[in-house]
C-alpha positions in Angstrom: -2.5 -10.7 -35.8 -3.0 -13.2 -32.6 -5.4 -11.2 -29.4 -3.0 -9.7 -26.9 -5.6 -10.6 -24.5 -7.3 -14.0 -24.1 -11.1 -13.6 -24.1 -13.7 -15.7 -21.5 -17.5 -15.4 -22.0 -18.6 -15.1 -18.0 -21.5 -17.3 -18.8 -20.3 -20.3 -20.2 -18.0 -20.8 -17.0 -18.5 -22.9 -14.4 -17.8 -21.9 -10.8 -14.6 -23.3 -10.6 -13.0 -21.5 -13.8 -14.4 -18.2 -12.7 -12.6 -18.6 -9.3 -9.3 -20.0 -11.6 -9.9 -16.2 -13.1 -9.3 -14.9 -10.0 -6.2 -16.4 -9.0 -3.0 -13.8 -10.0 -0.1 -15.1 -11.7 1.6 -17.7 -9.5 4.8 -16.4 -7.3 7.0 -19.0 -6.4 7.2 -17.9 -2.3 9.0 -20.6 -1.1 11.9 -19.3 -3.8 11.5 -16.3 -3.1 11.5 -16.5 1.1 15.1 -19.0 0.5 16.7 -16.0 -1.7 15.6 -13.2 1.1 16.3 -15.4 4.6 20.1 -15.5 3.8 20.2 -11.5 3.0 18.5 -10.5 6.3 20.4 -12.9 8.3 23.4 -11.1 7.0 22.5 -7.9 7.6 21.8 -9.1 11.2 25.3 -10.3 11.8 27.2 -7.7 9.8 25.2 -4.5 9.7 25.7 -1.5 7.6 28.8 -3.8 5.3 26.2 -6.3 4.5 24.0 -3.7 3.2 26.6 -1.9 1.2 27.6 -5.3 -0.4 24.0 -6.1 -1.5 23.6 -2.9 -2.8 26.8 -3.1 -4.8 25.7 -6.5 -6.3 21.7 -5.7 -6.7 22.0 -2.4 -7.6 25.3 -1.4 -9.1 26.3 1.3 -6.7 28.8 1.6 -4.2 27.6 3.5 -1.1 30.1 4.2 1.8 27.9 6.3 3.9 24.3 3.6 4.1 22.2 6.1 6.1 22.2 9.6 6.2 21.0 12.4 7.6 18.1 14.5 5.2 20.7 17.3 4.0 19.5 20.4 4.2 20.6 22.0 0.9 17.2 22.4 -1.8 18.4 20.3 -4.6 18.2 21.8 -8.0 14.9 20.4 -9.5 13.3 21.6 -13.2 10.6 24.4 -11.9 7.6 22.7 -13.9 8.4 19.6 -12.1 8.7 21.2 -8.5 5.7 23.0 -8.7 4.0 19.4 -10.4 5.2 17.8 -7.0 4.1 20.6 -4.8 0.8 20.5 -6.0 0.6 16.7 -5.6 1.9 17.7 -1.9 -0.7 20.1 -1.2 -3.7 17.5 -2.4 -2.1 14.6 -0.5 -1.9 16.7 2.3 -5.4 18.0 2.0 -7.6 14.7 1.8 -5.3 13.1 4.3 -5.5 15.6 7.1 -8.8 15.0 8.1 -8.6 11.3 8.8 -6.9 12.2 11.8 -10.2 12.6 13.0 -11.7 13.8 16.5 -10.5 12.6 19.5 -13.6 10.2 21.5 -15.1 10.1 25.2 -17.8 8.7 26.2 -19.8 8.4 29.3 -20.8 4.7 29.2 -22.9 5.5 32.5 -22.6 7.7 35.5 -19.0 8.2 36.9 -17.3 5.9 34.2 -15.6 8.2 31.3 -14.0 6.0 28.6 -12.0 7.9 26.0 -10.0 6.8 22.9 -6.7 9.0 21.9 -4.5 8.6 19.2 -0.5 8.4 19.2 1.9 8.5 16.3 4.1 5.6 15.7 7.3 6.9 17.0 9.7 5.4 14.4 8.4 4.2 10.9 10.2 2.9 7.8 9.2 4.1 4.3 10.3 2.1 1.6 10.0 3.8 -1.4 11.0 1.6 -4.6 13.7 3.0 -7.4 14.6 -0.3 -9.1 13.1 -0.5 -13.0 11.9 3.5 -12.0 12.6 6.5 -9.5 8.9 6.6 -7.7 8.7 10.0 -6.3 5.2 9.7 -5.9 5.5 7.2 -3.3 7.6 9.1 -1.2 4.6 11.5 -1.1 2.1 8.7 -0.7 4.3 7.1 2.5 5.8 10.7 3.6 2.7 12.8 3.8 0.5 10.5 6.3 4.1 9.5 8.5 4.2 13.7 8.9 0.6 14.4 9.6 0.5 11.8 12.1 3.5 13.0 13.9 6.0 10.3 13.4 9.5 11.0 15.4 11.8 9.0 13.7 10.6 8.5 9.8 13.6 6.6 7.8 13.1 6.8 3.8 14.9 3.7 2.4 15.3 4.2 -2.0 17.7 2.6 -3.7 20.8 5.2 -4.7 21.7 5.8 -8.4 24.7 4.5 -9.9 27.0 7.2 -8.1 25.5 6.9 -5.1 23.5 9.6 -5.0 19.8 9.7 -3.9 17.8 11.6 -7.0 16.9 15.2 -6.1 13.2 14.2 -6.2 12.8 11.7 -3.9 15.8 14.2 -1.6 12.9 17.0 -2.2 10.4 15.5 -0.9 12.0 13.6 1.9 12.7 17.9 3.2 8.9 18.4 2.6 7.9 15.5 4.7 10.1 16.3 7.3 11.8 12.6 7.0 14.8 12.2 9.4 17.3 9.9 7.8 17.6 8.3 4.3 18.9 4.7 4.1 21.0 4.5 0.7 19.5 0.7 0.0 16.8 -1.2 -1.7 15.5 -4.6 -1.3 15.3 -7.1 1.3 18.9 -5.3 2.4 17.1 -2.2 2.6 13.7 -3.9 4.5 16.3 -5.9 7.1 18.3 -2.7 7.7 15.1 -0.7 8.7 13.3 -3.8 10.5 16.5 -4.8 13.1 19.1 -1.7 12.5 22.4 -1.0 11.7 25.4 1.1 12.9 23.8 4.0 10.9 20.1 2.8 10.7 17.8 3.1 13.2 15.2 0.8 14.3 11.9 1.0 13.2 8.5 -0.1 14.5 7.1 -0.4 11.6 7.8 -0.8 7.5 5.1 0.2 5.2 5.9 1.3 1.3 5.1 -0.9 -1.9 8.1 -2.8 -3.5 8.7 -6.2 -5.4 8.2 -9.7 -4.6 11.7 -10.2 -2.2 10.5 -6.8 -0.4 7.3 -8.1 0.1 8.9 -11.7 1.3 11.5 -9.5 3.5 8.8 -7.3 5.1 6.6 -11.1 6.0 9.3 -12.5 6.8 10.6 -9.7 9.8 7.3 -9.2 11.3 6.9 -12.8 11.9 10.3 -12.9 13.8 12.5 -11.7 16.7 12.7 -7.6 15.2 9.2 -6.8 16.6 7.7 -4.4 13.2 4.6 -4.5 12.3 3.7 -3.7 8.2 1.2 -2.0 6.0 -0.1 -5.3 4.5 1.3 -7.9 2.5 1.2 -7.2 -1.4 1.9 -8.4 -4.7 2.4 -6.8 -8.4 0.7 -3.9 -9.5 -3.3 -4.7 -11.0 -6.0 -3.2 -12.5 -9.4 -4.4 -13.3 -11.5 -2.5 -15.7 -15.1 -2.2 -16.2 -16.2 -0.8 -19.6 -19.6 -0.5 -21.6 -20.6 0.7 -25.0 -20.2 4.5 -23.5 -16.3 4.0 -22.7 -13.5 5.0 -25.8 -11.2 1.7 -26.4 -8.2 4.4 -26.7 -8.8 5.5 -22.9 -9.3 1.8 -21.6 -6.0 0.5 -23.4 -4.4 3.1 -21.9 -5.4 2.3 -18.2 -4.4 -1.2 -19.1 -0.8 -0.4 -19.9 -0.6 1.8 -16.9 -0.8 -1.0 -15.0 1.3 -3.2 -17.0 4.0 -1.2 -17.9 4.9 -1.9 -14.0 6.4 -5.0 -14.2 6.4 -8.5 -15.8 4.4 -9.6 -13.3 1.6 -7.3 -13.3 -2.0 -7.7 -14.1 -4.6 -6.0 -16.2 -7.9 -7.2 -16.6 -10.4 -5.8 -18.5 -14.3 -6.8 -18.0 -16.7 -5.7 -21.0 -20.2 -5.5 -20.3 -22.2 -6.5 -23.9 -22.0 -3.6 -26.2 -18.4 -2.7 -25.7 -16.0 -2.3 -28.8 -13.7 -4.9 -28.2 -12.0 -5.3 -31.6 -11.0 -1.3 -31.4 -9.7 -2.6 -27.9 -7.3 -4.8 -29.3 -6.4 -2.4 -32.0 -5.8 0.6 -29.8 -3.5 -2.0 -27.1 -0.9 -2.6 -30.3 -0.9 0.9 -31.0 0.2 2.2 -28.3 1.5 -0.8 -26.9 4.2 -0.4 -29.9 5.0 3.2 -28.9 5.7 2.8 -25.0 9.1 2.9 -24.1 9.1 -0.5 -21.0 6.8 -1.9 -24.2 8.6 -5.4 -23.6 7.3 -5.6 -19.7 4.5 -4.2 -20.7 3.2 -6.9 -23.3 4.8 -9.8 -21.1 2.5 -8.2 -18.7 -0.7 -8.2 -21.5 0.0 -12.5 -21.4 -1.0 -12.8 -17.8 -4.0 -10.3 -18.4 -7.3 -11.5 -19.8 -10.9 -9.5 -21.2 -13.7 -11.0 -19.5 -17.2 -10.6 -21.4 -20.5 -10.1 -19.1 -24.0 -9.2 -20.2 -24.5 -6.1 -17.7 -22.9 -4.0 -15.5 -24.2 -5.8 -12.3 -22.7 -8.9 -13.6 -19.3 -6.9 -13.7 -19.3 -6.0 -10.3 -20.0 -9.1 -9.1 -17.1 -10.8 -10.6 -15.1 -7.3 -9.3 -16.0 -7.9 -5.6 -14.3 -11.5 -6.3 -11.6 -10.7 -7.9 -10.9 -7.6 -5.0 -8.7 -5.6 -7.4 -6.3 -3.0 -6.4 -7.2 -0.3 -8.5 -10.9 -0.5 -9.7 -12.1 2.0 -12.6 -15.7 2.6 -13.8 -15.7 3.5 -17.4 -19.7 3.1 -17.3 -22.2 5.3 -18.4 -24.0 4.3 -14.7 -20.2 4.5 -12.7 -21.5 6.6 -9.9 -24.3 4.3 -9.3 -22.4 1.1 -9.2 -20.1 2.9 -6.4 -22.5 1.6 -3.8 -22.3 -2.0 -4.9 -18.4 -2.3 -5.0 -17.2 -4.3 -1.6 -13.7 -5.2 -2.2 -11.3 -2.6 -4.2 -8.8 -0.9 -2.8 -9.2 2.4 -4.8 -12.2 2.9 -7.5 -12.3 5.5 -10.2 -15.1 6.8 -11.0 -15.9 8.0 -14.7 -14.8 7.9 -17.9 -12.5 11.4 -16.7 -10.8 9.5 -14.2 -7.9 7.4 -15.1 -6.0 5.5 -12.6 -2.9 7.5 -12.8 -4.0 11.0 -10.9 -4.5 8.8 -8.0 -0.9 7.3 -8.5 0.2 11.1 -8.2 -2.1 13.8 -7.2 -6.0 13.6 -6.8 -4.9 13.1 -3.1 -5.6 9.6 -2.2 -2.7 6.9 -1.5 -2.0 4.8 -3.9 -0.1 2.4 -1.5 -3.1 -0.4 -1.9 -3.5 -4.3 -1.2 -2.9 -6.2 -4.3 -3.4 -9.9 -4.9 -6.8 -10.1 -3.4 -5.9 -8.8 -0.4 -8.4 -5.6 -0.9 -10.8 -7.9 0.6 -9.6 -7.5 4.2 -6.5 -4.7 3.9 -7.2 -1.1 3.4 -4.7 0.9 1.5 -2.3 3.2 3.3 -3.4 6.1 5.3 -3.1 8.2 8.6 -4.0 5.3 10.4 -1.5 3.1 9.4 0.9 5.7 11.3 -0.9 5.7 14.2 -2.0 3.8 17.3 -5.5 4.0 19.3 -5.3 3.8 23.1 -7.9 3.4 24.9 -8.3 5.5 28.6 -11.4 5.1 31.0 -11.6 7.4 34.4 -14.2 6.4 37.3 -15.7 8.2 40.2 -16.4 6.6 43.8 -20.0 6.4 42.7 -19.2 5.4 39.5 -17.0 2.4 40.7 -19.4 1.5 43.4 -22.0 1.5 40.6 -20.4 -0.5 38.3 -18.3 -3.0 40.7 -20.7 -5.6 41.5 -21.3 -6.7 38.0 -17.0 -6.6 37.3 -16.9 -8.6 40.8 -19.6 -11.2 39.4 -18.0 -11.5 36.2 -14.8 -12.1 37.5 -15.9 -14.4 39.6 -18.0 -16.7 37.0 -14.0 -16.4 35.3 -12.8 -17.7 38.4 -10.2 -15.4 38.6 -10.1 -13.9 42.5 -7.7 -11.3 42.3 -9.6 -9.3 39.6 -12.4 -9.6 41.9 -11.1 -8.4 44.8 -9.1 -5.0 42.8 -12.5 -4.4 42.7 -13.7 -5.7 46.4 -10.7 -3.7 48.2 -11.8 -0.1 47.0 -15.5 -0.5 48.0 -14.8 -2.1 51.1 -12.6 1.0 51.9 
């Protein structure tokens, strides 16, 4: 039986077919930007009947009411999986509460106080995806932060089921988060709604949330124009690079694999085996299981963009990770704590042969709403400061201002600009 993953020594390639390895599968963005443009100039012109078209045509379900308030009736939820999403809430919650941090004043010299405060974004947009799968976990992941920060207006935008209805799991945890409103819509109908609003949707000030390729194009698109929103990042499919030695079980690495690419089509798994690793048992364990997954078709289409890349040490692994800048980054090494320190660009690592990628997809407590693509080299992944802004305030004293004047007044004037001079001038003269 042929590989399901082509196999590159790292030392018999050159510098240009290492980078080639770092490139993702290609997205055709000018194809994708001409399909979006048309859909959010729409809902521009024609509102919440543009939206309910779209989401009649994309997803099959006929919506009179597009954005709703959160109703206030529990929906009826199995109590195993209530209590599985509670405690998902509670360690969310926990690890993301304390990067509100402390609020910060300092006296830069006598009678000049400069202080930084934070403010919440008053409205935000959460996008939470529900096409090929209902992902209540990122309603935690996007709902959690927008609530500690203290978001007034937080809009949840999922795609409805078939009937219209919103399922009671994403409606649960829209209550816990306190969300406000929930827009009935997916896609770039759902991204334009939020971005410009609607008769029923309100404005936002900014969209953050993980979704496809046309959510991703909308989103780019909107914050380069006329709506004034900002975004989380921009992002692509869902990727995972592993790094495995002799100490890691094949079994547990195919399954990390598949994690990823059970996502979508599009997604990427790579897998880089330091000398010693069992790769044959690899391939073996990948069919196996592979065979028994139930999105088994994305999944392999997924395996023939994904590639095992052999190195000779560990160091050598990470080096090639810090290129690559994957989104999620696991360790199964028997030195994984050590090579912590030497990872750059990742936007989440997991540490340890116990750690697989999916309890930070739902519940160790970190986001999993990351930079794909490569953009984990200059994006972090969402937190409680994407929900939040950082103004800066500064408070002088008469002898503070008479201290520091002259050298503003000599600066200004080596500017050449007269009237910030003489702000300064004016109040020392008097």
């Amino acid at each position: 039986m042929a590989a399901l993953l082509k196999t590159y020594p790292y030392s018999e390639l050159d510098a240009a077919q290492r980078k080639a390895l770092c490139q993702r599968p290609k997205i055709d963005t000018e194809a994708v930007f001409e399909a979006v443009k048309p859909i959010i100039d729409a809902v521009a012109v024609r509102g919440d009947a543009a939206v309910r078209e779209y989401t009649q045509r994309f997803d099959g379900a006929n919506t009179p009411l597009v954005c709703i308030p959160v109703p206030k009736e529990t929906p009826r939820l199995d109590p195993d999986l209530k209590a599985s999403i509670d405690l998902a809430y509670e360690n969310i919650r926990a690890f993301h509460l304390p990067q509100l941090g402390q609020p910060l004043e300092v006296e830069t010299m006598p009678g000049v106080v400069c202080r930084r405060v934070t403010r919440a974004i008053e409205r935000v947009g959460l996008y939470v995806p529900g096409g090929t799968a209902i992902l209540p976990s990122s309603a935690l992941m996007l709902g959690i932060p927008a609530q500690i920060a203290g978001c007034r207006e937080i809009v949840l935008a999922t795609p409805p089921r078939p009937d219209g209805s919103i399922a009671p799991e994403i409606l649960y945890i829209a209550q816990r988060c306190g969300v406000t409103r929930i827009l009935l819509a997916g896609g770039a109908q759902a991204v334009a709604a939020m971005a410009m609003g609607t008769e029923s949707c309100p404005k936002v000030d900014k969209i953050l949330g993980p979704g496809n390729q046309y959510v991703t194009a909308a989103k780019m698109l909107l914050q380069n124009s006329d709506a004034m929103i900002a975004i989380d990042m921009p992002a692509g499919p869902s990727e995972v690079l592993v790094i495995a030695d002799r100490t890691a079980h094949p079994a547990w690495v195919a399954a990390d694999l598949l994690s990823q690419a059970e996502h979508g089509t599009d997604s990427q798994v790579v897998i880089v085996a330091v000398d010693g690793f069992d790769h044959a048992s690899l391939e073996k364990e990948l069919a196996a299981q592979l065979q028994a997954l139930p999105r088994s078709e994305i999944a392999a289409e997924a395996l023939t963009k994904s590639y095992c890349l052999q190195v000779k040490n560990s160091q050598e692994a990470v080096h090639f990770s810090n290129e690559y800048a994957p989104e999620h980054l696991i360790l199964q090494t028997a030195d994984a704590e050590a090579l912590v320190d030497t990872v750059v660009n990742a936007g989440s690592v997991f540490v340890g042969h116990w750690t697989p990628e999916s309890v930070g997809d739902y519940a160790s407590g970190t986001n999993h709403t990351l930079p794909t693509y490569g953009y984990a080299r200059m994006y972090s992944g969402v937190s409680v400061d994407h929900f939040v802004r950082k103004m800066t305030v500064q408070r002088l004293s008469e002898a503070g201002l008479r201290e520091l004047g002259p050298h503003v007044m000599r600066l200004a004037e080596a500017e050449g600009l007269e009237a910030h001079r003489n702000a300064v001038q004016i109040r020392i003269k008097d």
